[in-house]
LOKOL-11592 format. One line per 4 residues: their letters; for each residue z, x, y of N, C-alpha, C. Coordinates in nm, 2 decimals, m for minus. Example, Ala and Ser with C-alpha at 12.3 -4.5 7.8 and 13.67 -1.06 7.14 Angstrom:
as = 0.78 1.32 m0.57 0.78 1.23 m0.45 0.78 1.32 m0.33 ~ 0.71 1.28 m0.22 0.71 1.37 m0.11 0.79 1.29 0.00
// end
This chain:
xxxx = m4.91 0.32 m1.04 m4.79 0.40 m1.08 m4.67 0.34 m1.01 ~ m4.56 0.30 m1.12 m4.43 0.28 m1.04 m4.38 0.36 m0.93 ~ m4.30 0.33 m0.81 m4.22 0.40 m0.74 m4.08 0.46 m0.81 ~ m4.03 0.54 m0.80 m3.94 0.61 m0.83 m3.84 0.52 m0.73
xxxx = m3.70 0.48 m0.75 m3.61 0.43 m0.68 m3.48 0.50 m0.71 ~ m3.43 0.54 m0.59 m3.32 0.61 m0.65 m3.20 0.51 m0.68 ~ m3.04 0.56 m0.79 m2.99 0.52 m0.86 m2.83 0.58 m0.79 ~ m2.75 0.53 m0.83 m2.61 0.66 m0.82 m2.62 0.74 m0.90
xxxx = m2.53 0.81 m0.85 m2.49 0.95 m0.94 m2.45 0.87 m1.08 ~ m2.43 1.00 m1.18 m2.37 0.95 m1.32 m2.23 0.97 m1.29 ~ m2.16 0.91 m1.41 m2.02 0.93 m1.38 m2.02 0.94 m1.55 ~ m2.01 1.05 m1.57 m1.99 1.14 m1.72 m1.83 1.06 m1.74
xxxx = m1.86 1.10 m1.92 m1.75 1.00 m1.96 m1.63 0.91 m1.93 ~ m1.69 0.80 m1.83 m1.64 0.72 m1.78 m1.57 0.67 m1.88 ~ m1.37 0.62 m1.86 m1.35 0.55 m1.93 m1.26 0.45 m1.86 ~ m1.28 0.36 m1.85 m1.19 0.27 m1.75 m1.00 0.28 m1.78
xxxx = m0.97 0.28 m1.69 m0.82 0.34 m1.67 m0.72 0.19 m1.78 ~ m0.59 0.24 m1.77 m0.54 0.15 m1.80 m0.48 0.00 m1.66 ~ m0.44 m0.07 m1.72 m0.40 m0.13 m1.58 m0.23 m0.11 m1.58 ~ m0.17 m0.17 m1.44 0.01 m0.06 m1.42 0.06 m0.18 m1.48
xxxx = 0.16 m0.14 m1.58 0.24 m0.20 m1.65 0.36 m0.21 m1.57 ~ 0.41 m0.20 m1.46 0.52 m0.20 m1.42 0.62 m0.12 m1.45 ~ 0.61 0.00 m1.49 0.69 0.09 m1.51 0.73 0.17 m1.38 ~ 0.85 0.20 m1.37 0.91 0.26 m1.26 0.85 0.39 m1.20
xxxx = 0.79 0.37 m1.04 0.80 0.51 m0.98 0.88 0.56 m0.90 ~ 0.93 0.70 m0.93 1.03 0.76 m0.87 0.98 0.89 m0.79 ~ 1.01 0.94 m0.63 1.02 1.04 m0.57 1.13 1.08 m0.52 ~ 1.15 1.20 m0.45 1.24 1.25 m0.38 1.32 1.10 m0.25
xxxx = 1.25 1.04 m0.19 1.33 0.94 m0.10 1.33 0.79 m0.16 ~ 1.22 0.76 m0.24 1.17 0.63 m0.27 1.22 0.60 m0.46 ~ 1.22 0.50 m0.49 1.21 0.44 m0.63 1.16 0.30 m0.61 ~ 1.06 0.29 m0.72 0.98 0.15 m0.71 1.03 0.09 m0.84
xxxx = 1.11 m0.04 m0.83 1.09 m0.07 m0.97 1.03 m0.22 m0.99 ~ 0.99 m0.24 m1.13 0.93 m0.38 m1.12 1.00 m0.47 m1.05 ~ 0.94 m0.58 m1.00 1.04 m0.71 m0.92 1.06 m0.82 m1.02 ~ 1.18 m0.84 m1.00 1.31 m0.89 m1.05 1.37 m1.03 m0.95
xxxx = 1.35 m1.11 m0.99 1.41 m1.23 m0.89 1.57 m1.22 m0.89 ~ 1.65 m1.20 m1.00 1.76 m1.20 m1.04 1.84 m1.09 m0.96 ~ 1.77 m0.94 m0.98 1.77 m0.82 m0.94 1.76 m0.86 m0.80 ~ 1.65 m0.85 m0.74 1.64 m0.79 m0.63 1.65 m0.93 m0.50
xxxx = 1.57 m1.01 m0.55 1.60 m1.11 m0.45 1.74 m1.13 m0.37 ~ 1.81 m1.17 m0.38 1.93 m1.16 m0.28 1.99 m1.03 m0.19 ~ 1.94 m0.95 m0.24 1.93 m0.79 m0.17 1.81 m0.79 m0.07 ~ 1.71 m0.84 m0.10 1.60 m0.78 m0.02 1.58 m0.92 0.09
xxxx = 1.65 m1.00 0.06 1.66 m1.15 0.17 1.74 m1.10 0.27 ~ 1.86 m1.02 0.20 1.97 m0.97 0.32 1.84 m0.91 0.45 ~ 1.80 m0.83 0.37 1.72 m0.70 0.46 1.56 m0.79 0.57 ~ 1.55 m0.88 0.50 1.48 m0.95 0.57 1.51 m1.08 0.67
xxxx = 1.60 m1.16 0.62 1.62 m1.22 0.68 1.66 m1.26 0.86 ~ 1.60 m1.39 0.89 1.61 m1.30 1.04 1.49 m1.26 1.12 ~ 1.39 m1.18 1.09 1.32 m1.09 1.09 1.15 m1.21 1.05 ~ 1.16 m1.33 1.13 1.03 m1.40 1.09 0.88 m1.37 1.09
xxxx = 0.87 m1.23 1.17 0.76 m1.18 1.22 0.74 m1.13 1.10 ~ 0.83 m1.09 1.02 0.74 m1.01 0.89 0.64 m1.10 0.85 ~ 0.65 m1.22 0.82 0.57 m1.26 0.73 0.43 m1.34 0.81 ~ 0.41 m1.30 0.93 0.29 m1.35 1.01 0.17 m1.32 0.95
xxxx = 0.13 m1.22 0.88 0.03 m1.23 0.81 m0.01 m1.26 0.66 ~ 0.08 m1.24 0.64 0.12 m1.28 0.46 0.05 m1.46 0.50 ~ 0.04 m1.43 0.34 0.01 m1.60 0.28 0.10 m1.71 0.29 ~ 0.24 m1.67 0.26 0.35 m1.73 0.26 0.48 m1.68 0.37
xxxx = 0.63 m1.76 0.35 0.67 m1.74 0.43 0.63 m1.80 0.55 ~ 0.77 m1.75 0.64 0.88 m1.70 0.60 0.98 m1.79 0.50 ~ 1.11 m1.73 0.47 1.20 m1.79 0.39 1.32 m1.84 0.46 ~ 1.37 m2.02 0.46 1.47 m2.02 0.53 1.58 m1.98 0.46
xxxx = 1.62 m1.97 0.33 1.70 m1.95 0.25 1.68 m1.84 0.13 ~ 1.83 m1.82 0.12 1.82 m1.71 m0.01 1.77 m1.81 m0.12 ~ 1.78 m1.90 m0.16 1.74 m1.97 m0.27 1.64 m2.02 m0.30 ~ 1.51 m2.05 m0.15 1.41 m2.06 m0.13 1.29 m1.95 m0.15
xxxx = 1.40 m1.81 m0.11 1.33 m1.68 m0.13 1.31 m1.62 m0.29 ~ 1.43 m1.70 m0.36 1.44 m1.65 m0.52 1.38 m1.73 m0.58 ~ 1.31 m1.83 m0.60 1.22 m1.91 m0.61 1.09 m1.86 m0.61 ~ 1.01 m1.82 m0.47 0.90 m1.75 m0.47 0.91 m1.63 m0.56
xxxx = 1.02 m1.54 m0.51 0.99 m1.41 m0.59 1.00 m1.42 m0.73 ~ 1.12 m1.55 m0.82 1.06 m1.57 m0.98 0.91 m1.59 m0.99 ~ 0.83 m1.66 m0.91 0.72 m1.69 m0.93 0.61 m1.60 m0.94 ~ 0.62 m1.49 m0.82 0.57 m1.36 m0.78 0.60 m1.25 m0.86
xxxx = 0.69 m1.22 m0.95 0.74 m1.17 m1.02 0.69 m1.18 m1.16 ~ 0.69 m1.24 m1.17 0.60 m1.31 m1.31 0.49 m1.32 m1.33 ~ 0.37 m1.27 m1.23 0.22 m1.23 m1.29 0.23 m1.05 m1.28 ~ 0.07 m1.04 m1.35 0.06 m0.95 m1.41 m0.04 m0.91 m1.26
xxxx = m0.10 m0.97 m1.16 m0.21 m0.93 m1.07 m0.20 m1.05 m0.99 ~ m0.12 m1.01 m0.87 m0.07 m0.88 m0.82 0.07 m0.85 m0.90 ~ 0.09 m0.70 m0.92 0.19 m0.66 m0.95 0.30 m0.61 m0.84 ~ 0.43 m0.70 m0.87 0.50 m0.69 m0.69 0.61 m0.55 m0.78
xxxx = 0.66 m0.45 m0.67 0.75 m0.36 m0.68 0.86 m0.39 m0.57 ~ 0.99 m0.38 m0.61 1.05 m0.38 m0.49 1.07 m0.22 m0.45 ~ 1.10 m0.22 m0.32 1.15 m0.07 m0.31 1.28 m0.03 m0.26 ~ 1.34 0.11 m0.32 1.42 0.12 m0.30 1.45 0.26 m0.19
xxxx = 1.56 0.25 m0.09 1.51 0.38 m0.04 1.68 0.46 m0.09 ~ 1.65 0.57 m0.15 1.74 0.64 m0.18 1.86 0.69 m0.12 ~ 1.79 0.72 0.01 1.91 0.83 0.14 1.98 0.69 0.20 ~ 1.91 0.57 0.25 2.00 0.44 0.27 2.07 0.35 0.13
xxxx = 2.03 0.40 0.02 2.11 0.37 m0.09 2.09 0.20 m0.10 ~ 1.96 0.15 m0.07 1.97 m0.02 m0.02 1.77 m0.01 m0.04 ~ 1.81 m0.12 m0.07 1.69 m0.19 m0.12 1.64 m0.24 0.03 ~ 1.46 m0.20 0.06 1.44 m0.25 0.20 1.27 m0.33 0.19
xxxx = 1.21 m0.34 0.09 1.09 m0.39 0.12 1.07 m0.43 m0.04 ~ 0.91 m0.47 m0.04 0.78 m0.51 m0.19 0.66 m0.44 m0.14 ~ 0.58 m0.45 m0.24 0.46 m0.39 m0.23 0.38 m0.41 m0.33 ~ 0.29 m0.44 m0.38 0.22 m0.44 m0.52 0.09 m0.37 m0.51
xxxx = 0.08 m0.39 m0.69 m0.09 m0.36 m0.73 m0.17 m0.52 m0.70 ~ m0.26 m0.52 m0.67 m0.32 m0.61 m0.70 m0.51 m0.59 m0.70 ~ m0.51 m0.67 m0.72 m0.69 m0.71 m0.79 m0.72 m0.58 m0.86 ~ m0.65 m0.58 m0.96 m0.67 m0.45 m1.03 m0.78 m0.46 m1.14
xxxx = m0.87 m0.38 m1.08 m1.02 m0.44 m1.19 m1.02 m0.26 m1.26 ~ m0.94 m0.25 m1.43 m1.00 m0.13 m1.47 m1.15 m0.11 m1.46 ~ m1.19 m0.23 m1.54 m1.36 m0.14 m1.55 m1.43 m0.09 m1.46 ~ m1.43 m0.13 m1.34 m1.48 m0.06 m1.22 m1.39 0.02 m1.16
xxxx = m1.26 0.09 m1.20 m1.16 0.17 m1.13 m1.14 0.11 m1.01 ~ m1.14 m0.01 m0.99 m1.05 m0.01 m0.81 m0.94 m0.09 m0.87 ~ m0.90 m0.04 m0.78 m0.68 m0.08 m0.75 m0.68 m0.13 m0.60 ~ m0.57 m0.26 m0.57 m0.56 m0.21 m0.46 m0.42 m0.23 m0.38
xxxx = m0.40 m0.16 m0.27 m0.19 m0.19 m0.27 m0.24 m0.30 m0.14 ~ m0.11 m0.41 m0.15 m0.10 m0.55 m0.10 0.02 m0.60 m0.08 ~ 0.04 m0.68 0.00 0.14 m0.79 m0.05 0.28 m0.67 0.04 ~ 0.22 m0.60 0.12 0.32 m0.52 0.18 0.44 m0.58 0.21
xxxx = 0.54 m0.59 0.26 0.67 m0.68 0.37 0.79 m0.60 0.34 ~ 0.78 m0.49 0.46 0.92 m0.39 0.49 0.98 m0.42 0.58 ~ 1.13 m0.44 0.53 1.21 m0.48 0.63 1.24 m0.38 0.70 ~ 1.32 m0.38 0.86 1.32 m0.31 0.92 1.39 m0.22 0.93
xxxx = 1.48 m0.21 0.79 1.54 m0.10 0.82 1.48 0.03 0.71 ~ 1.36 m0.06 0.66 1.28 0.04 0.58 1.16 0.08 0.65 ~ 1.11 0.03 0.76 1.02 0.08 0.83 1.02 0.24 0.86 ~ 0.92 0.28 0.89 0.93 0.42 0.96 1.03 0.50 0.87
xxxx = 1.04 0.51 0.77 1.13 0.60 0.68 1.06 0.67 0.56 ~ 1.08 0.79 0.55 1.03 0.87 0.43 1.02 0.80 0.31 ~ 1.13 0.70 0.32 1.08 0.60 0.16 0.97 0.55 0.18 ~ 0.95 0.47 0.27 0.85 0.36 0.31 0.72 0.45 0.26
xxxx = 0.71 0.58 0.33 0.56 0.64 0.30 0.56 0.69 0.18 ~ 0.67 0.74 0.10 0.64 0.76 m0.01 0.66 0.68 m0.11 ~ 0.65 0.58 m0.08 0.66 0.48 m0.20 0.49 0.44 m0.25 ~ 0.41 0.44 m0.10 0.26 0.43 m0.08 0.22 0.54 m0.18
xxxx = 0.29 0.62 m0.14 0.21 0.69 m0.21 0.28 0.76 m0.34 ~ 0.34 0.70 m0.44 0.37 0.72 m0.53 0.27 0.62 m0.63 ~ 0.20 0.49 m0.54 0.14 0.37 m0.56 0.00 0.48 m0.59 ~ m0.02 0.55 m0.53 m0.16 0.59 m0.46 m0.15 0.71 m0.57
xxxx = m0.11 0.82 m0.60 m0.07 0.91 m0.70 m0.09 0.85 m0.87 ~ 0.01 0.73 m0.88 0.02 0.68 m1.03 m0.18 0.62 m1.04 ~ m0.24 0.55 m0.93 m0.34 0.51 m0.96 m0.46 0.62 m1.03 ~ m0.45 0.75 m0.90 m0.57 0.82 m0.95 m0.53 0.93 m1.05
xxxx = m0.40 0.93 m1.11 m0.36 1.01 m1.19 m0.43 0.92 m1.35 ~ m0.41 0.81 m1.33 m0.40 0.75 m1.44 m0.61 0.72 m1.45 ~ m0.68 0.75 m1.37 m0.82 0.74 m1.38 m0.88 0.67 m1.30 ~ m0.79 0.61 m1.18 m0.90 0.47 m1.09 m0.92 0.57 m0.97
xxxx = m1.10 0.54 m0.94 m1.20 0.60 m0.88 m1.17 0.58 m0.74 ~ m1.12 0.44 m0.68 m1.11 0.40 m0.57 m0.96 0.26 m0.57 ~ m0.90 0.35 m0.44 m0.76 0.27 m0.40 m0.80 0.21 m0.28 ~ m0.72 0.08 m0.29 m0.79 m0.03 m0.14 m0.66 m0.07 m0.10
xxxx = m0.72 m0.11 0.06 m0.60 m0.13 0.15 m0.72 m0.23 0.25 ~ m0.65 m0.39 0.24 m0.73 m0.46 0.27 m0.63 m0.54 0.35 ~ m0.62 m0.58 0.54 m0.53 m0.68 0.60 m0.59 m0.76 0.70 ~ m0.53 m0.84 0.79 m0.59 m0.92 0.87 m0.67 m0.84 0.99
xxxx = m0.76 m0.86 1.01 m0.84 m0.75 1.10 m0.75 m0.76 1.27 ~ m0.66 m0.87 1.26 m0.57 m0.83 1.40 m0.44 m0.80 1.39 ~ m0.43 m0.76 1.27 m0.28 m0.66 1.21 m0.33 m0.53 1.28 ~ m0.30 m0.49 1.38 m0.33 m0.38 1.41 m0.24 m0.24 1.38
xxxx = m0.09 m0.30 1.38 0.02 m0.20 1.28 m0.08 m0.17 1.15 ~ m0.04 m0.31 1.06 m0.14 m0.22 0.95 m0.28 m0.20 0.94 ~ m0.32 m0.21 1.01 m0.47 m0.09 1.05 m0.40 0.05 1.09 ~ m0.32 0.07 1.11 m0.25 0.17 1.16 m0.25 0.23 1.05
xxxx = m0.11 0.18 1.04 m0.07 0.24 0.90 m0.20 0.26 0.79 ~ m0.26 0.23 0.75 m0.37 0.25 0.63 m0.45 0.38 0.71 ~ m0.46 0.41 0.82 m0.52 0.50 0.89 m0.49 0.65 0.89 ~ m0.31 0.61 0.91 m0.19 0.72 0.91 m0.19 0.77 0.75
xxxx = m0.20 0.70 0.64 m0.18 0.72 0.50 m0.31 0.78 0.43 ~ m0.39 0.80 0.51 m0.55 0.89 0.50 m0.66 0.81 0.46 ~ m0.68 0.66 0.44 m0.75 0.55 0.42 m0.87 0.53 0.47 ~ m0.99 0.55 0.45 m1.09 0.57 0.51 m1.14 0.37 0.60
xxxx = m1.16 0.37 0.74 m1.24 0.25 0.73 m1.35 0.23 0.65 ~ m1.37 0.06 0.66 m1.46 0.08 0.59 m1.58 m0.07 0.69 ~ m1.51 m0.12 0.72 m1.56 m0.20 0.79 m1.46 m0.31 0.81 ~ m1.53 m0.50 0.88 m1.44 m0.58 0.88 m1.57 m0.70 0.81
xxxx = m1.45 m0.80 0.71 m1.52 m0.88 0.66 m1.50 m0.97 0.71 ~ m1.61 m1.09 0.80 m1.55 m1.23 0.89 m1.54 m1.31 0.85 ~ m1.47 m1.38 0.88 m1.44 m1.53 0.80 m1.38 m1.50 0.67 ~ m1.32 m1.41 0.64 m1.29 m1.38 0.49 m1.22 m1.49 0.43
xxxx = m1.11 m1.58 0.48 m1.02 m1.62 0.45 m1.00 m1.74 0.56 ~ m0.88 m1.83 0.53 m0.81 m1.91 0.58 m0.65 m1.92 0.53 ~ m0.61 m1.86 0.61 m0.44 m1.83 0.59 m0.33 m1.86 0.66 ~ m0.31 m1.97 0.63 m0.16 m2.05 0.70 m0.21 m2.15 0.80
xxxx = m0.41 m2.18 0.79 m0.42 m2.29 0.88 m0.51 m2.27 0.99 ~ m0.52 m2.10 0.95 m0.60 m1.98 1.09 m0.73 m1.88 1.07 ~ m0.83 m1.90 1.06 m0.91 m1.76 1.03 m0.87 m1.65 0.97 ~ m0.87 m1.59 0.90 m0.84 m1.44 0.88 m1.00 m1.37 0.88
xxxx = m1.03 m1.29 0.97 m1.13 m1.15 0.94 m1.06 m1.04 0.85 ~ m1.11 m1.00 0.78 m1.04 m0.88 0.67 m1.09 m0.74 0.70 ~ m1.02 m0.64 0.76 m1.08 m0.51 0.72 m0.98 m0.45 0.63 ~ m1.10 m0.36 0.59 m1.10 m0.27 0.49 m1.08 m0.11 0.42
xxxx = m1.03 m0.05 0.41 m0.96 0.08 0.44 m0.97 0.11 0.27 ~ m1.02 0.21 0.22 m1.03 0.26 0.11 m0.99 0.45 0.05 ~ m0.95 0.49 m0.02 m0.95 0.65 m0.07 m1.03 0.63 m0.19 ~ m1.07 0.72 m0.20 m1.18 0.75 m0.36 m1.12 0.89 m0.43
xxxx = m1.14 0.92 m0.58 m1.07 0.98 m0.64 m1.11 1.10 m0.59 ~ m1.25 1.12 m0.48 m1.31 1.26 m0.46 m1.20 1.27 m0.30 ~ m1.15 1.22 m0.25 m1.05 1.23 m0.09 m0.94 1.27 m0.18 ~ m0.87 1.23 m0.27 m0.76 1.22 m0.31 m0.67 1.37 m0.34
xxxx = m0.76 1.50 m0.41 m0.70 1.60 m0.38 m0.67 1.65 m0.25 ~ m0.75 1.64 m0.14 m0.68 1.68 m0.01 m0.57 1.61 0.05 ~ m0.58 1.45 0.00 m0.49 1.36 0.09 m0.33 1.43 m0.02 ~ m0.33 1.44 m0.14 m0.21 1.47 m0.19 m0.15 1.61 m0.16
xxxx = m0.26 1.68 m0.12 m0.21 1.79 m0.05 m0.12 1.78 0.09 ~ m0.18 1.68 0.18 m0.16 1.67 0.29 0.02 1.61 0.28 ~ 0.00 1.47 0.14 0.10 1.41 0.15 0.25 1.49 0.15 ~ 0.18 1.60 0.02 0.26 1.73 m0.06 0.34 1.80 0.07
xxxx = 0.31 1.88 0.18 0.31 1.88 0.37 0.40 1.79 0.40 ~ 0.38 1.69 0.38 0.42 1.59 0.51 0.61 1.55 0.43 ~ 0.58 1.52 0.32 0.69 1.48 0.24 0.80 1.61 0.22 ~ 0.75 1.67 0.23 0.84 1.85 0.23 0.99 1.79 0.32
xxxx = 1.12 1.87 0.28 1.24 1.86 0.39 1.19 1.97 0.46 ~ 1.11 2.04 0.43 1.06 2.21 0.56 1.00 2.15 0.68 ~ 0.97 1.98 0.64 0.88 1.94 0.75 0.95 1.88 0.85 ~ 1.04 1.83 0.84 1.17 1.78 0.93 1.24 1.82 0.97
xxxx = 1.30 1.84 1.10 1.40 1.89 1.18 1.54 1.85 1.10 ~ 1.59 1.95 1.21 1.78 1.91 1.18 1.83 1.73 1.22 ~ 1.76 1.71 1.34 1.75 1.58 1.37 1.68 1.48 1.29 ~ 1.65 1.52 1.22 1.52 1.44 1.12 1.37 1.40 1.16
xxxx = 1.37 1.48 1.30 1.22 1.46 1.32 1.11 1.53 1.27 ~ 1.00 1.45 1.26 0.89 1.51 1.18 0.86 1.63 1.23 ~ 0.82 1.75 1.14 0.69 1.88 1.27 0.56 1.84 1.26 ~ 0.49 1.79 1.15 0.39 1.78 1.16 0.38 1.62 1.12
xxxx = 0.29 1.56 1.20 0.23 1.42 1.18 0.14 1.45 1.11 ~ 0.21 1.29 0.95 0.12 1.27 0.88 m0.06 1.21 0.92 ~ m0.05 1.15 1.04 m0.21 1.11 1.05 m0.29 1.22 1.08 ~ m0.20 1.35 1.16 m0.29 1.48 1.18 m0.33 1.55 1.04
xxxx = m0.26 1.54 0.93 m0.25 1.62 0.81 m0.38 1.54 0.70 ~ m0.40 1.41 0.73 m0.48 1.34 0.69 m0.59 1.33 0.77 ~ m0.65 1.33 0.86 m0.71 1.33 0.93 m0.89 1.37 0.86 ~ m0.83 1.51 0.86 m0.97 1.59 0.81 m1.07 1.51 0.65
xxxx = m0.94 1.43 0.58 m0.97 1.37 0.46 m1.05 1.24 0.45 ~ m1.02 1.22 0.63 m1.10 1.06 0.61 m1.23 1.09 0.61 ~ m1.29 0.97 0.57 m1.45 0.97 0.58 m1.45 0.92 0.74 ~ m1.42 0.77 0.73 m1.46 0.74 0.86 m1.29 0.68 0.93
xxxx = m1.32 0.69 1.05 m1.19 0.60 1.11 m1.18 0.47 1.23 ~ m1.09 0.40 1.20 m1.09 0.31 1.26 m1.12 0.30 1.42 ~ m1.21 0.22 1.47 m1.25 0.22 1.62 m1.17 0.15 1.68 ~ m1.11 0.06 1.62 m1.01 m0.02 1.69 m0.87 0.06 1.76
xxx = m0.87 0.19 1.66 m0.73 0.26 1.72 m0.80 0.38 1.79 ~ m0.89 0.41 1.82 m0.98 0.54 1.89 m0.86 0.54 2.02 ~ m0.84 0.68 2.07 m0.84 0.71 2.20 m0.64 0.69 2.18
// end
């Protein structure tokens, strides 16, 4: 007599999502719109330029010129996977970073956001986080099961950050890569569409003006409000 082996759960009428067309997301601090070499590049070179550290883990970069930077971004601009957004932050009235979809596989529902590079005067700003998650929102509204957040396992900012935004670890993959000449290990940080009602609750909290002082400081931190939603968390940032 066969053994019985167990299986996954079902997933009742599955239908694979669409993939993001580039259409514009908009919140209360942030607006993402497709990238535009024409558009946005010479605005977002202002914001970066200078600033060579951004691009230490990226694939490319840095850029010594505006003309060298409009170049890449026609090129980057022009596929369909990854899909790059520039962003825009509303309350500075100025364009400060990118971000994309990338390795967007409908049939298996995963998405995943990449290709980060916020300049510094978009760091640390209510745009910045809600732009993530206007990324993170459009995905499991539209039907994908699982959103990925994948960087160099000695980016320790962004292990941060994916931690702060309610992103479950998930482990580190070694040797994943060779980028710019160097090793890359890759860890891994994921939400599933079953975390996602609590984390949008939390985000729902955190993004509130009730949540911010007269000063503009936070009351409640977003990693405490996310917290309870993770599965597992990073050991690298313990303690």
């Amino acid at each position: 007599m066969s053994e019985s082996r167990p299986i996954g759960a079902p997933v009742p009428g599955w239908t694979p999502p669409p993939a993001p067309d580039g259409q514009g997301l908009e919140g209360r601090y942030a607006r993402l719109e497709k990238l535009d070499a024409d558009t946005h590049a010479a605005l977002l070179f202002r914001a970066v330029e200078g600033h060579d550290w951004l691009w230490d883990y990226l694939p490319y970069g840095p850029f010594s010129s505006a003309a060298q930077y409009h170049r890449w971004m026609r090129e980057a601009a022009a596929g369909a996977d990854p899909l790059f957004y520039a962003i825009y932050d509303k309350e500075k009235r100025s364009y400060g970073g990118v971000a994309s979809f990338l390795r967007i596989t409908p049939a298996a529902g995963t998405i995943e956001l990449g290709h980060i590079n916020l300049s510094p005067i978009l760091q640390h700003t209510c745009a910045a986080t809600e732009a993530f998650y206007l990324m993170m929102d459009w995905s499991f509204a539209q039907g994908y099961r699982r959103f990925e957040w994948k960087c160099d396992a000695l980016n320790k900012l962004s292990r941060r950050a994916a931690q702060r935004l309610g992103l479950s670890y998930e482990g580190v993959f070694r040797q994943a890569a060779v980028v710019k000449g160097h090793n890359r290990d890759t860890a891994w940080f994921a939400a599933t569409d079953q975390d996602w009602p609590a984390l949008k609750e939390a985000y729902a909290v955190w993004l509130s003006p009730e949540n911010f002082g007269a000063d503009g400081r936070q009351k409640e931190s977003l990693s405490d409000l996310t917290r309870l939603a993770r599965v597992a968390s990073d050991p690298l940032l313990a303690g």
